[in-house]
N, CA, C and O atoms as a MOPAC input file, in Angstrom:
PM7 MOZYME 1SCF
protein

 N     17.64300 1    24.63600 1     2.38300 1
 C     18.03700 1    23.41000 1     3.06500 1
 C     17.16400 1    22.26400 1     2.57300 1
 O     15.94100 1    22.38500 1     2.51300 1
 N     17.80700 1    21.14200 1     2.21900 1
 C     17.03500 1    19.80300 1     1.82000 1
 C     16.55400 1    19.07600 1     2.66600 1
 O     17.33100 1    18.61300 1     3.50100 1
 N     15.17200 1    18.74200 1     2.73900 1
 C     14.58800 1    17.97400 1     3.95500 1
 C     15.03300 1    16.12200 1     3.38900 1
 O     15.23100 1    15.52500 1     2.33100 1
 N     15.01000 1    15.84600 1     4.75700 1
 C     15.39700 1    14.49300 1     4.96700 1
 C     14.42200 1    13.90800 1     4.77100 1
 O     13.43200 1    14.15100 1     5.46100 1
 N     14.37700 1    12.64600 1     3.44700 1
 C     13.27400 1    11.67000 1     2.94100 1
 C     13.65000 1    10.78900 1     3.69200 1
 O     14.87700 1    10.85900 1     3.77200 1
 N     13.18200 1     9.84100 1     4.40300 1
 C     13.57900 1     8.78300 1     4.37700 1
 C     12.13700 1     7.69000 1     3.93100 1
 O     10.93000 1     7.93200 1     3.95500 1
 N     12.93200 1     6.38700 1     3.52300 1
 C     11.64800 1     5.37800 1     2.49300 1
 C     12.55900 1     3.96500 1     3.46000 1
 O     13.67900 1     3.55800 1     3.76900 1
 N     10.84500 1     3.63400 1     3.61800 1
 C     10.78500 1     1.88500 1     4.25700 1
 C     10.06800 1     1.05200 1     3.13900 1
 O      9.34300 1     1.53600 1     2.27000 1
 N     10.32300 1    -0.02500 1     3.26200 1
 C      9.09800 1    -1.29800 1     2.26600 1
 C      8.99900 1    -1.90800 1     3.87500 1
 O      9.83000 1    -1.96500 1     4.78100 1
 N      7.66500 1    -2.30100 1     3.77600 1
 C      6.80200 1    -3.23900 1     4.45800 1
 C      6.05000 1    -4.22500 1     3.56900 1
 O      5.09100 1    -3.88000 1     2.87800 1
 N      6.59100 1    -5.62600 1     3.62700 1
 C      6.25300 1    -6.85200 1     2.74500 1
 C      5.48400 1    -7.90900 1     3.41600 1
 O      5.69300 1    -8.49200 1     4.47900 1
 N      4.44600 1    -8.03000 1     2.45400 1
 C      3.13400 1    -9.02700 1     3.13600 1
 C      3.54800 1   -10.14500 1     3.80100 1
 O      4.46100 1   -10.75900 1     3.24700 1
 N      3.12300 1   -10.59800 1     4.86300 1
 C      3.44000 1   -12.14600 1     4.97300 1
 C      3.58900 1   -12.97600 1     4.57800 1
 O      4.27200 1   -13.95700 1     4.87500 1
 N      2.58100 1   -12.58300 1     3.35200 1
 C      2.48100 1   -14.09500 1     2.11900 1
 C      4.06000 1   -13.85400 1     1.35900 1
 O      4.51400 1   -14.85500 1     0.80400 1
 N      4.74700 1   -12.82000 1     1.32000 1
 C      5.79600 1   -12.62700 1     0.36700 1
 C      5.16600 1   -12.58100 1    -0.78600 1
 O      5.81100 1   -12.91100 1    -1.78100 1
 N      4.16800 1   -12.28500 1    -0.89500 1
 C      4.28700 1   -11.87000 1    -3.15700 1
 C      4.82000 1   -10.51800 1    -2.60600 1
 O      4.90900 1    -9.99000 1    -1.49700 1
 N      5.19500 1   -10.13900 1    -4.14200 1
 C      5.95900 1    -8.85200 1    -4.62000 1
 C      5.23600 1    -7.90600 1    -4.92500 1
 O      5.63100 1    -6.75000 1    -4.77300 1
 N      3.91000 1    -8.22400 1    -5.46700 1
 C      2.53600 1    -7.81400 1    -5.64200 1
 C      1.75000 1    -6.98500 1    -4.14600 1
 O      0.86800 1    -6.14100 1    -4.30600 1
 N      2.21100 1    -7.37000 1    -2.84600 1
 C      1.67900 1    -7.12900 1    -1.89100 1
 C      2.71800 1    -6.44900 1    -0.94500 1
 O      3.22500 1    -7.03300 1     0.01300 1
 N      3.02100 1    -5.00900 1    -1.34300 1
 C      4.27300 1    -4.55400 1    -0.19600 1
 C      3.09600 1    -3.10700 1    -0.44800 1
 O      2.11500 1    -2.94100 1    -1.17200 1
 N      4.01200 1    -2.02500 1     0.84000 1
 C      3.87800 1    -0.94300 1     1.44600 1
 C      5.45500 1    -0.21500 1     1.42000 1
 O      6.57300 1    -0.51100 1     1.84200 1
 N      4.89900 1     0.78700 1     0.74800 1
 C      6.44000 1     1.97400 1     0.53700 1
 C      5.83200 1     3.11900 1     1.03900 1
 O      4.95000 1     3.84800 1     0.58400 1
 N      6.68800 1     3.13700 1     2.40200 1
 C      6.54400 1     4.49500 1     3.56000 1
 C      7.19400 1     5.44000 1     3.39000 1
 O      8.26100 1     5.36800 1     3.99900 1
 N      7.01800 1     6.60700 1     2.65900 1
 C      8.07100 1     7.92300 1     2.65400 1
 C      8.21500 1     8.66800 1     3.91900 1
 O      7.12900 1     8.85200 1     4.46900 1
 N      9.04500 1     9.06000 1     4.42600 1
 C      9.00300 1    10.11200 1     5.57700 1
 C      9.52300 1    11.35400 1     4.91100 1
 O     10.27700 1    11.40500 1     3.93900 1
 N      8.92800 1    12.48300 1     5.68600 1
 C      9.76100 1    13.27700 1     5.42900 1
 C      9.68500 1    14.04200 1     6.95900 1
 O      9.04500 1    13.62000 1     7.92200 1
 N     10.41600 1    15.13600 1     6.92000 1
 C      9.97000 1    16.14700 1     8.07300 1
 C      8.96100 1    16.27900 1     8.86600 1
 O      8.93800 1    16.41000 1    10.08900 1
 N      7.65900 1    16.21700 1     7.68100 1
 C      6.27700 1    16.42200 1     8.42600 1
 C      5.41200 1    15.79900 1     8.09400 1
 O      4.50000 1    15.54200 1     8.87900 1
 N      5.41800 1    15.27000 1     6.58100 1
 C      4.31700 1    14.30300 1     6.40600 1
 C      4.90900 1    12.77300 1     6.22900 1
 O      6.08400 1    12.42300 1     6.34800 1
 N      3.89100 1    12.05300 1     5.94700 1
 C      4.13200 1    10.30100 1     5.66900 1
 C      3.18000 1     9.88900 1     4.70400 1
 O      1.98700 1    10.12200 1     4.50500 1
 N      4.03100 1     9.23100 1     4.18100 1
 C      3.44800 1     8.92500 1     2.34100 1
 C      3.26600 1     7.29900 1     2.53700 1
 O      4.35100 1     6.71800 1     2.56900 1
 N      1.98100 1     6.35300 1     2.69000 1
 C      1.84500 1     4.87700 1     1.82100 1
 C      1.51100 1     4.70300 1     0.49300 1
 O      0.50900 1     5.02200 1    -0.14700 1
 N      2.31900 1     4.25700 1     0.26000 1
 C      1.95200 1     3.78100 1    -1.12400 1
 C      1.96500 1     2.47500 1    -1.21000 1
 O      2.90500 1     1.78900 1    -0.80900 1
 N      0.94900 1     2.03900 1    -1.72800 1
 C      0.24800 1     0.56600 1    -1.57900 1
 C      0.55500 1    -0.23600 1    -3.20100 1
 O     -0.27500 1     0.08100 1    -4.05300 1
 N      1.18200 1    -0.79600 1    -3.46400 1
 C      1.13500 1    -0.95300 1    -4.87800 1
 C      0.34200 1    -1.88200 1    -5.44000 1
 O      0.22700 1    -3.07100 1    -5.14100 1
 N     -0.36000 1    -1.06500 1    -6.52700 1
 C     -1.46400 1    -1.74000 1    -7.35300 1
 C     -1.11400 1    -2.94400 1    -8.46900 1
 O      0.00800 1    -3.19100 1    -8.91000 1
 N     -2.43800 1    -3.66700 1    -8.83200 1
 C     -1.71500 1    -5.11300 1    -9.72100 1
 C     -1.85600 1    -4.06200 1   -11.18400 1
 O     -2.53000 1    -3.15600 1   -11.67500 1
 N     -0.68700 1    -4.94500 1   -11.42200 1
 C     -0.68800 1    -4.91100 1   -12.81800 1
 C     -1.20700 1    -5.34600 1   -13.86300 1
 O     -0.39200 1    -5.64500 1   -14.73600 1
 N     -2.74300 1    -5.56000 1   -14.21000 1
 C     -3.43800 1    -5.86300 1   -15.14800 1
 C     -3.82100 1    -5.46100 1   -16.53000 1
 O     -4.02000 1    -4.33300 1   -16.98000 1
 N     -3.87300 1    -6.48900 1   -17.03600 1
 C     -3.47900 1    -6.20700 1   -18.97800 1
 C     -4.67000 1    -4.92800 1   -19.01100 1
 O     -5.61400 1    -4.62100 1   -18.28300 1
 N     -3.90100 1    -4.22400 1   -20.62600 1
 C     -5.09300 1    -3.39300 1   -20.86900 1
 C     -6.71500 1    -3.50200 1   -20.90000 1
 O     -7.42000 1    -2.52000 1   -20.66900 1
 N     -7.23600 1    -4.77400 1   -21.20400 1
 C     -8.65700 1    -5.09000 1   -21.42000 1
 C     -8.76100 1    -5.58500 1   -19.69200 1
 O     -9.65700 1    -5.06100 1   -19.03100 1
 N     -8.24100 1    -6.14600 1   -19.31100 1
 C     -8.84100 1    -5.92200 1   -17.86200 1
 C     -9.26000 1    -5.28000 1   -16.89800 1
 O    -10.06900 1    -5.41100 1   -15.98000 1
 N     -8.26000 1    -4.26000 1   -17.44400 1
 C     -8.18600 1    -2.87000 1   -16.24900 1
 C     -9.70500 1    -2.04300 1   -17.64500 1
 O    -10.68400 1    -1.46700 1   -17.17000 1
 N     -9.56200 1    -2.16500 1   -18.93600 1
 C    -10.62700 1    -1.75000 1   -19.51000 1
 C    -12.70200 1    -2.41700 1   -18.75700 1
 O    -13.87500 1    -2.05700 1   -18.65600 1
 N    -11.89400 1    -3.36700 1   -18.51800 1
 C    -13.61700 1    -4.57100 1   -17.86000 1
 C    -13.80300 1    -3.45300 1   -16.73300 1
 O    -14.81500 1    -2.82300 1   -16.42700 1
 N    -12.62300 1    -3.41000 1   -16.25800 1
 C    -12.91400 1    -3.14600 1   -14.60200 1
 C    -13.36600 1    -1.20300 1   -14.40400 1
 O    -13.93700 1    -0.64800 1   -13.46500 1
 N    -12.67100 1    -0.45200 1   -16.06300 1
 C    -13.44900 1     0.28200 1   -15.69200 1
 C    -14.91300 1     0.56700 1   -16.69700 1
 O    -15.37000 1     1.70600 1   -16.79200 1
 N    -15.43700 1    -0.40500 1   -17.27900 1
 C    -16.53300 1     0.14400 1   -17.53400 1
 C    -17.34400 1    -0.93600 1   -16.43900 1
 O    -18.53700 1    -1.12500 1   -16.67400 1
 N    -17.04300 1    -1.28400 1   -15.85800 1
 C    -17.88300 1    -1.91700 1   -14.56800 1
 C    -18.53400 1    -1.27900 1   -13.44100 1
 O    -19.50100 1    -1.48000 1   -12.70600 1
 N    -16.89300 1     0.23100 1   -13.73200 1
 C    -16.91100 1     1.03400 1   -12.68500 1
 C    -17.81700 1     1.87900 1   -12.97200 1
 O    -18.70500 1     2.07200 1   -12.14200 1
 N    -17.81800 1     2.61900 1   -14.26300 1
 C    -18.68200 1     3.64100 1   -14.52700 1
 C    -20.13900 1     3.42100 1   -14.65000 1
 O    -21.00700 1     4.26700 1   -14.86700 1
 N    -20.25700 1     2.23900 1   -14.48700 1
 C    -22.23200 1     1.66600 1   -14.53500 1
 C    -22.40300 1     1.38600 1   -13.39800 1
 O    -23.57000 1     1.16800 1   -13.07200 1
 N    -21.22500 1     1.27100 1   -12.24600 1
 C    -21.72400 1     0.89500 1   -10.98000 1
 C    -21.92300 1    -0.63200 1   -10.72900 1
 O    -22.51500 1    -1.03700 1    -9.72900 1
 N    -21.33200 1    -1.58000 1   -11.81200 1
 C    -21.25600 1    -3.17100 1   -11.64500 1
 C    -20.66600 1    -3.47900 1   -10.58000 1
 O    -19.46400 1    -3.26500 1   -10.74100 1
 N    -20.91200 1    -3.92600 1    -9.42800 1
 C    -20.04600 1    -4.52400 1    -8.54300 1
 C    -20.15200 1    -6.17900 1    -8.09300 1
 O    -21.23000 1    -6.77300 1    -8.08100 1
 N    -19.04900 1    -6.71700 1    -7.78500 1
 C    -19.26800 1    -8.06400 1    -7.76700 1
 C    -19.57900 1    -7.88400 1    -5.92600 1
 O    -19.29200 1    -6.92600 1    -5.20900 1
 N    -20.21100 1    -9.10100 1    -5.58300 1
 C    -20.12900 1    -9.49500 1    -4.08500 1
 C    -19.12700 1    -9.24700 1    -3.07900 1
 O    -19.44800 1    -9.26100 1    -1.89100 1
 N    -17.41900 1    -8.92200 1    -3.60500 1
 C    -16.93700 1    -8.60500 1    -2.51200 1
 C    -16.31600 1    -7.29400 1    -2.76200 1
 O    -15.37100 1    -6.91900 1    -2.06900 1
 N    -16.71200 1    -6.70500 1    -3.54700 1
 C    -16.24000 1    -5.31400 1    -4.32500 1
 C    -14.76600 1    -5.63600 1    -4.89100 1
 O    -14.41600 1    -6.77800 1    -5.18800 1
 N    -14.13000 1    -4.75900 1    -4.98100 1
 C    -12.27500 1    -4.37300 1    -5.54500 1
 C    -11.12000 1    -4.32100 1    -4.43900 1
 O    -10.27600 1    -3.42600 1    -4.47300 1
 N    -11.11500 1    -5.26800 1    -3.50300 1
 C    -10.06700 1    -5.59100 1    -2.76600 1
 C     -8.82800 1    -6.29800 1    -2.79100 1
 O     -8.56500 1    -7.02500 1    -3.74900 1
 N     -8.14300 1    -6.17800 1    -1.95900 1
 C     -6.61400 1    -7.15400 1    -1.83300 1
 C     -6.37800 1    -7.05500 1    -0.46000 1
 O     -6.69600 1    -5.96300 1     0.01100 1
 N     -6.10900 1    -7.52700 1    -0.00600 1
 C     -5.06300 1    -7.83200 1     1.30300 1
 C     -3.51100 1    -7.64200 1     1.46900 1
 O     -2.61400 1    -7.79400 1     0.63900 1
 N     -3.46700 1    -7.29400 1     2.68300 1
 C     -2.06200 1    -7.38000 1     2.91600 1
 C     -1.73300 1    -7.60200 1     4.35600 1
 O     -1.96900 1    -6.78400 1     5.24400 1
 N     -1.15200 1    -8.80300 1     4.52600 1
 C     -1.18500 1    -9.10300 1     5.94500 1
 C      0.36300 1    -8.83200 1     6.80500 1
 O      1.42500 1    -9.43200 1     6.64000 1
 N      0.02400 1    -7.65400 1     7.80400 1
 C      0.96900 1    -7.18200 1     8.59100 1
 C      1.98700 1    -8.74300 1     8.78800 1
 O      1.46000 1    -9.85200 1     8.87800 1
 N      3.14800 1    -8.56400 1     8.81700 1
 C      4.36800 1    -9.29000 1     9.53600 1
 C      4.57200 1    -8.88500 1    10.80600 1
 O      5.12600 1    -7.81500 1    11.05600 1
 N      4.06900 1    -9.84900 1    11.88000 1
 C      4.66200 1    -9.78600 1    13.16500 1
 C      5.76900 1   -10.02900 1    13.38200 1
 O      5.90300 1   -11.03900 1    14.07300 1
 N      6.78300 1    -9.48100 1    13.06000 1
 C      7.84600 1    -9.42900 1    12.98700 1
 C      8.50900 1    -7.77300 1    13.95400 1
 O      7.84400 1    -6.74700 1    14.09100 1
 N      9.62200 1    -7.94700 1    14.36000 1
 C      9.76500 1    -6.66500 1    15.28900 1
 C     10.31600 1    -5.66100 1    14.34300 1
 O      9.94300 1    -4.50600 1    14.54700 1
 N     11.10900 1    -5.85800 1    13.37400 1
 C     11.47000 1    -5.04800 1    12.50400 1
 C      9.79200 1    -3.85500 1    11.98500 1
 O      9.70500 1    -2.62700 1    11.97300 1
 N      9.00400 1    -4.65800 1    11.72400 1
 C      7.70200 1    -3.97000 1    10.76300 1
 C      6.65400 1    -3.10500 1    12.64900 1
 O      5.86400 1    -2.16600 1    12.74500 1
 N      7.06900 1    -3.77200 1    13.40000 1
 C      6.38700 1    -3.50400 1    14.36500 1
 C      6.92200 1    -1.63300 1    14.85500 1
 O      6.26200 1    -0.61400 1    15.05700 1
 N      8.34200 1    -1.92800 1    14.88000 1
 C      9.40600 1    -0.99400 1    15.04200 1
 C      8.71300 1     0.14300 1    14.05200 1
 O      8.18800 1     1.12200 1    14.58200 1
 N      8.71600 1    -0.01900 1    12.39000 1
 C      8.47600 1     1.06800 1    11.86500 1
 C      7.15500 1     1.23800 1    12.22900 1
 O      7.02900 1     2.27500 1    12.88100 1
 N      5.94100 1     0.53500 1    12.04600 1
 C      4.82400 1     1.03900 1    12.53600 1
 C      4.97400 1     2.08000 1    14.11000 1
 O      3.95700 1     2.72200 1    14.37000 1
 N      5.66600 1     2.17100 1    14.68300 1
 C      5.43600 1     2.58700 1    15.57900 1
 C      6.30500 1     4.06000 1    15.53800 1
 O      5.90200 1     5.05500 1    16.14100 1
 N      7.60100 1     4.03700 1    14.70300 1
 C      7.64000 1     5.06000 1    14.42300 1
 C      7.06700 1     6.08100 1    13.48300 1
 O      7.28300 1     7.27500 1    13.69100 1
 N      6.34700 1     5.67800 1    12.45700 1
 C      4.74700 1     6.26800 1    11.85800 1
 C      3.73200 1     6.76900 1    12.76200 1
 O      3.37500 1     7.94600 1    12.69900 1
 N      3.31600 1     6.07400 1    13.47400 1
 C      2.45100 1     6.61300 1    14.29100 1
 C      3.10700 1     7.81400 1    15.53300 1
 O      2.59700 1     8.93300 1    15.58800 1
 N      4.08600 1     7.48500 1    16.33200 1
 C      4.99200 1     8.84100 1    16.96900 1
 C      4.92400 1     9.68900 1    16.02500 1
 O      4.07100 1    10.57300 1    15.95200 1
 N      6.04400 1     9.43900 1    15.02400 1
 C      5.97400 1    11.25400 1    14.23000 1
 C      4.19800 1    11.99600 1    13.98100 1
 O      3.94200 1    13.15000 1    14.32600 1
 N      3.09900 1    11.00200 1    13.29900 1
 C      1.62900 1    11.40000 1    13.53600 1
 C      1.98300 1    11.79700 1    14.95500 1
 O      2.63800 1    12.82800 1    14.80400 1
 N      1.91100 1    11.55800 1    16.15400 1
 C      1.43600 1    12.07400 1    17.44700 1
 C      2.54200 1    13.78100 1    17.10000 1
 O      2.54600 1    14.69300 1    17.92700 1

């Protein structure tokens, strides 16, 4: 028997395209996937020999993504967290 996937996007407030959340469901577990930037080869090269010496800048390797109060995103958050309970 084939278990039932089901997939949400949750999109930043700001609207870039750069800043969404892809929720897999399945039966029993729940999948985020946060999607990462797309940076040229020598950048993502800076960033990892920065990594491997332990270079860090002042606010480390972050991004944001700011929840939509919106009832739609509220709705799925809440069914994420039920199936967790």
């Amino acid at each position: 028997m084939e278990e039932k996937i089901k997939d949400d996007i949750i999109i930043c407030q700001c609207n870039s395209p750069n800043h969404k959340i892809v929720i897999r469901k399945d039966e029993e577990d729940i999948y985020l996937y946060f999607f990462l930037n797309d940076y040229s080869f020598f950048k993502r090269l800076i960033l990892g020999i920065k990594y491997i010496f332990k270079i860090k800048n002042s606010y480390g390797n972050f991004e944001e993504f700011i929840l939509p109060k919106d009832k739609q995103t509220i709705n799925k958050l809440k069914q994420i967290l039920k199936q967790l309970k």
